[in-house]
C-alpha positions as CSV (number, residue, x, y, z in Angstrom):
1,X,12.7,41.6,-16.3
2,X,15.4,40.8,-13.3
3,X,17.1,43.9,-12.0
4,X,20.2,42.0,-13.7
5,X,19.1,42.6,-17.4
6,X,20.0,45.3,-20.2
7,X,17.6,47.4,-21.3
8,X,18.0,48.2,-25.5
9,X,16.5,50.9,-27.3
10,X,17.6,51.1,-30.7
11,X,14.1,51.5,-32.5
12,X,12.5,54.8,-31.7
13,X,13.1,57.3,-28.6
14,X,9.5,57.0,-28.3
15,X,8.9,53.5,-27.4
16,X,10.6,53.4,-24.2
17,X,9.4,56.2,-21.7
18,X,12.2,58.5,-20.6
19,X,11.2,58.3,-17.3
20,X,10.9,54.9,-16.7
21,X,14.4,54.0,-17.9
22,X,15.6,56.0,-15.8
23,X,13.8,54.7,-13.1
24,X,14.7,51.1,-14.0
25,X,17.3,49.7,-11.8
26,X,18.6,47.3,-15.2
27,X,21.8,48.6,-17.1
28,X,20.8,50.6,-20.2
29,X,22.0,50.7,-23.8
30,X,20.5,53.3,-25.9
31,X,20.9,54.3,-29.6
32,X,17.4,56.5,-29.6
33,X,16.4,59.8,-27.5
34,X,13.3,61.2,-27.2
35,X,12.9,64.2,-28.2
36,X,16.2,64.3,-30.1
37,X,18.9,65.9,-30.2
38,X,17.4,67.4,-26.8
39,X,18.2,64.0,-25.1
40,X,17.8,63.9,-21.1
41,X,21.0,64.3,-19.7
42,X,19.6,62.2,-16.6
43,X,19.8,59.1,-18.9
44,X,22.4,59.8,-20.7
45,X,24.3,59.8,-17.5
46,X,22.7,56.9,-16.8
47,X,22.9,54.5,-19.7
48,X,26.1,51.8,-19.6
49,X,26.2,52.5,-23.3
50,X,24.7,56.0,-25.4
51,X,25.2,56.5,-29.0
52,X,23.4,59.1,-31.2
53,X,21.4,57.5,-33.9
54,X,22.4,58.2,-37.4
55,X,20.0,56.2,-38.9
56,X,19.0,59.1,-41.6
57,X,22.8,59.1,-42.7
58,X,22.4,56.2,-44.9
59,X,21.7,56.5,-48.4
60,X,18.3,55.3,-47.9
61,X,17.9,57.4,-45.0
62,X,18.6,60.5,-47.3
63,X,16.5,59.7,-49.8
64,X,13.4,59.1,-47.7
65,X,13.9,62.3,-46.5
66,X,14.7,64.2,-49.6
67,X,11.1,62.5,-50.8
68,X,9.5,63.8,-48.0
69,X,10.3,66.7,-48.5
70,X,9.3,67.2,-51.9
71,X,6.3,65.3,-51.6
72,X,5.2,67.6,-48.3
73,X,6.5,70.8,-50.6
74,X,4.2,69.0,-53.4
75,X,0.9,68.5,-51.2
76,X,1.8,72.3,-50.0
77,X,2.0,73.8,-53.4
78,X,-0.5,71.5,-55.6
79,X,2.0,70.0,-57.7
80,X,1.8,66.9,-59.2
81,X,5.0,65.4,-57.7
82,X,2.7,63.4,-54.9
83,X,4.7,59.8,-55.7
84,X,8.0,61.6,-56.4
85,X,11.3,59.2,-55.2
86,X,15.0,59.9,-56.1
């Protein structure tokens, strides 16, 4: 990629190493972190553009998570609630 290009992570903090973006001499736009919310202030200060992912404040997003969490609280405490969705 020329030195001239944008980098774009919006997928997962963990597909782009935090170290090499900020070793990358291209400009950076970045909606994921590693290791969120304890981002790496280096690339934050780094990025042209940083927004915090909200991904998990959709309705979706909160019931995927609502049924993970019963489902894990299922497996935990033998209940038969294994395919359990909102």
């Amino acid at each position: 990629m020329p030195a001239t290009g944008t980098i774009i992570n919006a997928s997962r903090g963990e597909v782009a190493s935090t170290e090499a973006l900020i070793n990358a001499p291209q400009r950076l736009c970045i909606d994921v972190w590693e290791h969120e919310p304890n981002i790496n202030l280096t690339l934050l200060d780094k990025a042209f553009i940083a927004t915090p992912h909200i991904a998990g404040y959709s309705a979706q997003g909160k019931a995927n998570a609502t049924a993970l969490a019963v489902q894990a609280l299922a497996r935990h405490f033998n209940l038969p609630l294994a395919d359990w969705r909102p």
